[in-house]
DRENTI-659750 format. One record per residue (C-alpha): residue number from 1; x, y, z. Coordinates in pm, 1 decimal, m for minus. Each point is the difference from the previous one (the first is absolute). Layout:
> nr|x|y|z
> NUM|X|Y|Z
...
//
This chain:
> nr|x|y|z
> 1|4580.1|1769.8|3260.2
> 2|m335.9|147.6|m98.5
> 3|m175.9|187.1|206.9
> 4|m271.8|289.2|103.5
> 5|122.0|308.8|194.4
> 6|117.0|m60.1|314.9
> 7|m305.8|m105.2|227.4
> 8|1.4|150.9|380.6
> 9|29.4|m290.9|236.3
> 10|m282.1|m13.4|240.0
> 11|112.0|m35.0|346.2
> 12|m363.9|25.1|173.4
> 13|m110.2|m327.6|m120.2
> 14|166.7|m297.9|m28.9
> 15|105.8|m193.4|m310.3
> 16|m28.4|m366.7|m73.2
> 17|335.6|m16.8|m138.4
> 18|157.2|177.9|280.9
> 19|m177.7|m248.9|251.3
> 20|134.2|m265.0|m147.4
> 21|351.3|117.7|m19.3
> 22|m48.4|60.6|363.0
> 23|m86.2|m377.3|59.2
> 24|256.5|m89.6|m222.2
> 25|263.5|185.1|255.8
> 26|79.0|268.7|m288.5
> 27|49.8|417.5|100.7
> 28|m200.8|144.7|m274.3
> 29|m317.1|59.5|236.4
> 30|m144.1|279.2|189.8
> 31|m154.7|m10.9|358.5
> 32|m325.6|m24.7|m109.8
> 33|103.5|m305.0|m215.2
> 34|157.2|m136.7|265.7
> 35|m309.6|90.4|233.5
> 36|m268.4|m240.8|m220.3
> 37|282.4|m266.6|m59.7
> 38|27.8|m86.1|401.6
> 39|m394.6|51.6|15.1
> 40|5.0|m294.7|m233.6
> 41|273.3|m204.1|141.6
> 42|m195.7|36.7|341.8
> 43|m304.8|m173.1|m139.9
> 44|181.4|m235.3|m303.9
> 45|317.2|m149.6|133.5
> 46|25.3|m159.4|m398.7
> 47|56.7|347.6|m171.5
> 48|418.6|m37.3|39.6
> 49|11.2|m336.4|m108.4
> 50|m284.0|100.0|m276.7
> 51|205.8|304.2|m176.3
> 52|325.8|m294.1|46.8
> 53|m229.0|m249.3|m215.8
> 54|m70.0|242.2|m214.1
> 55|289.8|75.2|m106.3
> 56|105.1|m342.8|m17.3
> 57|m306.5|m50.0|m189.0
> 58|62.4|258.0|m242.1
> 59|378.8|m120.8|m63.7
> 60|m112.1|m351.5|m73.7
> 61|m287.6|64.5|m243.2
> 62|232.0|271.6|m180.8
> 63|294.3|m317.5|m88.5
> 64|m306.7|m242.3|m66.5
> 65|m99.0|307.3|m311.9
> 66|353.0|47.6|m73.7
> 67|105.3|m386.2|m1.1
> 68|m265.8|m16.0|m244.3
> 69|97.4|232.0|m242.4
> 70|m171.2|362.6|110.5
> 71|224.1|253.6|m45.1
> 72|m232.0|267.5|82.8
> 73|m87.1|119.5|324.3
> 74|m287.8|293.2|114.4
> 75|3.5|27.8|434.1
> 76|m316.4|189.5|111.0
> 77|26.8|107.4|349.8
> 78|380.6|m57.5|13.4
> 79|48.9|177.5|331.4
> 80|347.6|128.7|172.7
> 81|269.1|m207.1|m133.1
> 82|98.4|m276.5|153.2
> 83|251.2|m278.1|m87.2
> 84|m9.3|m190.3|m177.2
> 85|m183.3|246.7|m256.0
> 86|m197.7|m172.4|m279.7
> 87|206.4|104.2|m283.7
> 88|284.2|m162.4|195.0
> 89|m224.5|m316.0|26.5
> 90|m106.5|1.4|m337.9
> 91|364.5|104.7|m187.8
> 92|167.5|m236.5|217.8
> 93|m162.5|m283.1|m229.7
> 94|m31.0|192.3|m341.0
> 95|271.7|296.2|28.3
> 96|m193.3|141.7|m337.3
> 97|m362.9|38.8|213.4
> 98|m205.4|326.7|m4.7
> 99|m119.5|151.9|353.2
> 100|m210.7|261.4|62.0
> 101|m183.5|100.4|325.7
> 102|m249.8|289.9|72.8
> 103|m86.7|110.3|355.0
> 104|m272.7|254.5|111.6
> 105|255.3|63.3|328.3
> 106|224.0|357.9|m42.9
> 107|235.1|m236.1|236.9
> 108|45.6|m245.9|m249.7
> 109|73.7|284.5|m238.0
> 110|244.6|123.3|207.5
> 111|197.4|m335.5|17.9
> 112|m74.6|m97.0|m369.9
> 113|363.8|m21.2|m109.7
> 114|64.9|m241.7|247.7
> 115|m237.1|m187.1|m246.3
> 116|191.2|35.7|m343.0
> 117|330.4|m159.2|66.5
> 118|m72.7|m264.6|m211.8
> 119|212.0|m255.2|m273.6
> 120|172.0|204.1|m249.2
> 121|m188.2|m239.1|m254.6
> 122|m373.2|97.1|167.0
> 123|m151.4|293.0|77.7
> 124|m136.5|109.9|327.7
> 125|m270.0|319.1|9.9
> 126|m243.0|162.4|262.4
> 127|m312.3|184.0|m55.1
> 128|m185.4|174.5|280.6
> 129|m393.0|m86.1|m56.6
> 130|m260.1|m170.1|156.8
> 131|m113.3|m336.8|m96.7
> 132|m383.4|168.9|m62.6
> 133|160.5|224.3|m250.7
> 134|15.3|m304.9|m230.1
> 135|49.4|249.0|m347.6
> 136|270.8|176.9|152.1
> 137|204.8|m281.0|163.9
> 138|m34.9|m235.1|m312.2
> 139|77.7|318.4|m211.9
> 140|304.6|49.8|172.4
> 141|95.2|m400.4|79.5
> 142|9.1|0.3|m404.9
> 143|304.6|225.3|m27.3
> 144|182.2|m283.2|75.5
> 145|m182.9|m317.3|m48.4
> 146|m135.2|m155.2|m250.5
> 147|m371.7|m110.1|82.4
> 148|m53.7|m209.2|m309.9
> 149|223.4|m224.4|149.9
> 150|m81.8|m207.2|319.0
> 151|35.8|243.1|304.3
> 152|10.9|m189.4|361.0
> 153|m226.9|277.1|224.5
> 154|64.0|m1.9|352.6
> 155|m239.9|95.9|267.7
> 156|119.1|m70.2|293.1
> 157|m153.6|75.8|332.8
> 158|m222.7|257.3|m223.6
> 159|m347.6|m107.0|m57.5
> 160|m91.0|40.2|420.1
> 161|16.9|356.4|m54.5
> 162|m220.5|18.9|m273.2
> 163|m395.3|m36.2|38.3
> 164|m198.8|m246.3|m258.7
> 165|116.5|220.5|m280.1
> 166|291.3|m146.7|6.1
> 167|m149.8|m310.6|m187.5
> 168|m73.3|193.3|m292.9
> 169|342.5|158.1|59.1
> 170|206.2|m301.5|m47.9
> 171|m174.7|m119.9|m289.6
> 172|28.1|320.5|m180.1
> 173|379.5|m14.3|58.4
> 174|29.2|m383.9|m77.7
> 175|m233.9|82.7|m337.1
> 176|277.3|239.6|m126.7
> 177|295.3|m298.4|40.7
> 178|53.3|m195.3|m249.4
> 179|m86.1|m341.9|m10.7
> 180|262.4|m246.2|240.4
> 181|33.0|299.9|212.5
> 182|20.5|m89.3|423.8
> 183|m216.7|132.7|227.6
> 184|170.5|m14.3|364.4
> 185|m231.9|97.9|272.5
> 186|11.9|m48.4|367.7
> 187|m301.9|131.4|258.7
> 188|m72.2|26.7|380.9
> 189|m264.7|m277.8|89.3
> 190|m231.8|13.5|324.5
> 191|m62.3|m415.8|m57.1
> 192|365.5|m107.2|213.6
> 193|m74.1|260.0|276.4
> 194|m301.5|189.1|0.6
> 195|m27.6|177.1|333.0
> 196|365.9|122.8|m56.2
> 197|m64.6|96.8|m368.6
> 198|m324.4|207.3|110.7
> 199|167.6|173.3|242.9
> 200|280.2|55.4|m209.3
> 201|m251.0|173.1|m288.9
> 202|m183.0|167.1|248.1
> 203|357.6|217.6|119.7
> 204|34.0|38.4|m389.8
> 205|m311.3|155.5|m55.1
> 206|21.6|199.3|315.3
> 207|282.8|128.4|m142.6
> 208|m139.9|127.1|m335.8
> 209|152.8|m341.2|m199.4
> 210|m246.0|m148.0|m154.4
> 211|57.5|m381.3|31.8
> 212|m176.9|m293.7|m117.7
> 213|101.5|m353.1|72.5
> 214|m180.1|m310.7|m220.4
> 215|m57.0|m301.1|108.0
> 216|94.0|m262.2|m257.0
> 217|m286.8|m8.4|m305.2
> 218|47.0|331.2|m19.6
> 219|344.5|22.3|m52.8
> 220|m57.7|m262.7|m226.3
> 221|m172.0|235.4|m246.5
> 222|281.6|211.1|m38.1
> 223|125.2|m324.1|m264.0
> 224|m316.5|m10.1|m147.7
> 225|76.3|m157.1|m395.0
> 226|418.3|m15.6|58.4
> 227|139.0|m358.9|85.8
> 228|119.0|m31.4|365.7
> 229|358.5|m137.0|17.7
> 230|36.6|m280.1|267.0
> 231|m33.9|m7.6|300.4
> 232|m316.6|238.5|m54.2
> 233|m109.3|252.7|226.2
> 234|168.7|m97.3|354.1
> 235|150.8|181.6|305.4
> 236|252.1|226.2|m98.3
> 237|272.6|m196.9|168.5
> 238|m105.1|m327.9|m173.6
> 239|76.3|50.9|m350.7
> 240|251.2|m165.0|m193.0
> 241|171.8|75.8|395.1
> 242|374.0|21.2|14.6
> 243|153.4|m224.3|264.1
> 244|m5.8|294.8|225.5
> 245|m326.1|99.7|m37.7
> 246|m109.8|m365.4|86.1
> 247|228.1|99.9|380.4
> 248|m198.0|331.4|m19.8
> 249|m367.2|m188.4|m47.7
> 250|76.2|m196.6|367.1
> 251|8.5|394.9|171.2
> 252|m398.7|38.4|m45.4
> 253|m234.8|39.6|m296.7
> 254|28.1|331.5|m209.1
> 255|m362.5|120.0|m130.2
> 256|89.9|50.2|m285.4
> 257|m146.6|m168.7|m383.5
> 258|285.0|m5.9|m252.1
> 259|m58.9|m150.4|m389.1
> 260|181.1|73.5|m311.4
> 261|m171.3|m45.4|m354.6
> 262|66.6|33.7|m349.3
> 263|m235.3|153.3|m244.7
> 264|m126.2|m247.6|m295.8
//
């Protein structure tokens, strides 16, 4: 595990992570987590089943990469573990793939080892750094992968908390992968339910979280020059669905855009 010098967690504000473990019915949260999560459930009745698809989401995408031969794996924004992990996702096709995940959250540092149980024949590693320190996280992502070979990059549920730098962002990061890397990205839409969605980003931003959600085109930049993988950019709970995320479509819509690319 690589990382910085143990952070102080910050109990005053809340933390996207610990929100969404919160929704996600987990016990790594503090009040004031808990405090902005209801505030959101009160005006978005989709979050729960939104942090469910995601996951989902994220599982499905992850065998799609490793069914096709990626055996490298980089999670930005992994949050408080939660099963199943990706590693467990990903080595459950190819027990030889590489995982490493970085979090900004001193929480997620805390629970990192719960991360590293991985195959004997893969590796598993954590690094504590935010997805704008680009240098650093890459730096330390390349202690154990190799990024001349195809990396998938997952960003999932990541790119709402980041303003319009985050387009320059991702392509800096998909601009160091090599060439038939993935690029895995899911994003909070206000185009399914806008009222709820704006009153959703309005108790973020009350709340000192910056939040940001895109309505379709401009998600759609984020895959600017990398070849979409069918179905394309869809609702979250819509691609390449399981036969129980087809029962979980019929509870309501989930505002959320998912697509998964590779890079040419």
């Amino acid at each position: 595990m690589t990382e910085s010098a143990a952070p102080r967690i910050d109990t005053s504000r809340p933390h996207p992570a610990r929100v969404y473990d919160w929704w996600l019915g987990g016990k790594d949260n503090y009040p004031v987590d808990e405090e902005l999560a209801r505030k959101i459930l009160a005006v978005d009745g989709t979050v729960l089943r939104g942090a469910r698809a995601n996951r989902r989401f994220m599982i499905r995408a992850v065998r799609a990469a490793a069914e096709s031969g990626i055996r490298q794996f980089l999670d930005i924004g992994t949050g408080i573990p939660t099963e199943p992990n990706l590693h467990q996702v990903a080595q459950g096709v190819a027990a030889q793939a590489k995982v490493v995940y970085a979090d900004n959250d001193p929480i997620v540092l805390r629970h990192a080892e719960a991360l590293l149980h991985g195959s004997p024949e893969g590796s598993t590693e954590y690094v504590h750094a935010d997805v704008r320190d680009l240098d650093v996280l890459l730096g330390r992502a390349a202690d154990s992968l190799d990024l001349a070979q195809p990396v998938a990059l997952s960003l999932v549920a990541l790119t709402h908390y980041l303003d319009d730098t985050a387009y320059e962002l991702v392509r800096e990061y998909v601009s160091r992968l090599a060439p038939g890397s993935w690029l895995i990205l899911s994003q909070v839409t206000p185009d399914l339910s806008p009222e709820a969605i704006e009153k959703a980003a309005n108790a973020f931003r009350h709340s000192g979280t910056p939040f940001h959600p895109r309505s379709l085109p401009e998600f759609a930049r984020f895959f600017d020059g990398l070849e979409l993988l069918g179905p394309g950019l869809i609702p979250v709970s819509g691609w390449r669905p399981d036969p129980e995320d087809v029962a979980i479509q019929a509870e309501g819509i989930v505002p959320v855009y998912a697509g998964v690319a590779r890079k040419p």
